[in-house]
C-alpha positions as CSV (number, residue, x, y, z in Angstrom):
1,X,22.3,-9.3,-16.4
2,X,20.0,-8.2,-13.7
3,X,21.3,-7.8,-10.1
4,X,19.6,-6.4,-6.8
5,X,21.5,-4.7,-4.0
6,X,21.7,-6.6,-0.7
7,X,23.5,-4.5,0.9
8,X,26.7,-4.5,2.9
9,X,29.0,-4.8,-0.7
10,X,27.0,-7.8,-2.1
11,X,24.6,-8.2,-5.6
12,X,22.2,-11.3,-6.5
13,X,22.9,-11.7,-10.7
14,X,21.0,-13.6,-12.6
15,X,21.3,-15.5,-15.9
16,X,19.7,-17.8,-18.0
17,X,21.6,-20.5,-19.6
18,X,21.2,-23.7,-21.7
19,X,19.6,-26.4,-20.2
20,X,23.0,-28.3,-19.6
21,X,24.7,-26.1,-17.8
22,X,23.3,-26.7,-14.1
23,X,24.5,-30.1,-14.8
24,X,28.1,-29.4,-15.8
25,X,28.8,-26.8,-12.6
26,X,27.0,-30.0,-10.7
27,X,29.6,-32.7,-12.2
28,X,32.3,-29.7,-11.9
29,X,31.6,-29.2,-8.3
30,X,32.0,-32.7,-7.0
31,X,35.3,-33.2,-9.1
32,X,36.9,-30.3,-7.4
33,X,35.3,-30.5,-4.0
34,X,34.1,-26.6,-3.7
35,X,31.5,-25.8,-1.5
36,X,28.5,-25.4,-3.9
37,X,27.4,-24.3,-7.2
38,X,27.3,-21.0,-6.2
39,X,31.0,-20.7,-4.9
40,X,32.2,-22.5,-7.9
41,X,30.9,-19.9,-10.3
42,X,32.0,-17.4,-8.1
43,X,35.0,-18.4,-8.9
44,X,34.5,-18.9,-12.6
45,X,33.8,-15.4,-13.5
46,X,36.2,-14.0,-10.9
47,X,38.8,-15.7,-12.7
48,X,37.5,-14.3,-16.3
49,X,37.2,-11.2,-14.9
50,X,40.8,-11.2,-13.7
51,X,42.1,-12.4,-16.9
52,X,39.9,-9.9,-19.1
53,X,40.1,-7.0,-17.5
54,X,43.7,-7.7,-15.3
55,X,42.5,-7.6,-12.1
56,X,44.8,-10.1,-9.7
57,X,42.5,-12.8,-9.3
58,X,43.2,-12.8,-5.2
59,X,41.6,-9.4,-5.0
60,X,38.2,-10.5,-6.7
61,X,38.5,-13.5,-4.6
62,X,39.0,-11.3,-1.4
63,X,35.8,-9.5,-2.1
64,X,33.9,-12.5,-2.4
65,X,31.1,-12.9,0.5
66,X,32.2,-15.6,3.1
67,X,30.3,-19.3,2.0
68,X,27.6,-20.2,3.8
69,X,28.8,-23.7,3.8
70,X,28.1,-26.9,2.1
71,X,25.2,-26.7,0.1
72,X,22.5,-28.7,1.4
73,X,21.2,-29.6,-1.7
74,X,22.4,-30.1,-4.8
75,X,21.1,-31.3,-8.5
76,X,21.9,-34.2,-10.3
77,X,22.3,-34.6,-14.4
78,X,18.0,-35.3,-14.3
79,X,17.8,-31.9,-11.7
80,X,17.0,-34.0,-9.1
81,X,17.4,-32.4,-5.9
82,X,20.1,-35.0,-4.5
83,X,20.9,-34.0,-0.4
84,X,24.9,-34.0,-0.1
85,X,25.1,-35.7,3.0
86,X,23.1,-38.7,0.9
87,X,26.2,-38.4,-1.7
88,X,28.5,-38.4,0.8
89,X,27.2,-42.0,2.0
90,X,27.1,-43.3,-1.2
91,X,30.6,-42.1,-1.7
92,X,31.4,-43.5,1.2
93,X,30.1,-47.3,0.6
């Protein structure tokens, strides 16, 4: 997996993945109500990683940069950029 340095104790990684993935972590992220795709995988492979290799899992979390916040944008089962607060309203009524 690639990964570039961004300083201050973070890394970008990278993957490819099957086309149905972005999808899952999309229906994934609105039945669990995490921030974004990106926190929820966070979480994902801090939670492998604390299982595999015994880490406690509230360490890896600890280390995790802060979230930005809600993700602006996010994609639907077509990736479709869908805007959340348009979810939200059709959530809501």
């Amino acid at each position: 997996m690639p990964y570039r340095d961004l300083g201050d104790f973070k890394a970008k990684i990278q993957f490819v993945t099957s086309a149905r993935t972005p999808s899952l972590i999309y229906k994934a992220v609105q039945k669990v109500g995490v921030q974004s795709n990106t926190v929820y995988i966070q979480r994902a492979v801090a939670e492998a990683l604390s299982r595999d290799l015994g880490i406690p899992l509230q360490e890896l979390l600890d280390e995790l940069p802060e979230p930005k916040g809600k993700a602006a944008v996010l994609f639907n089962e077509h990736r479709q950029a869908v805007l959340r607060r348009q979810k939200e309203m059709e959530k809501a009524g």
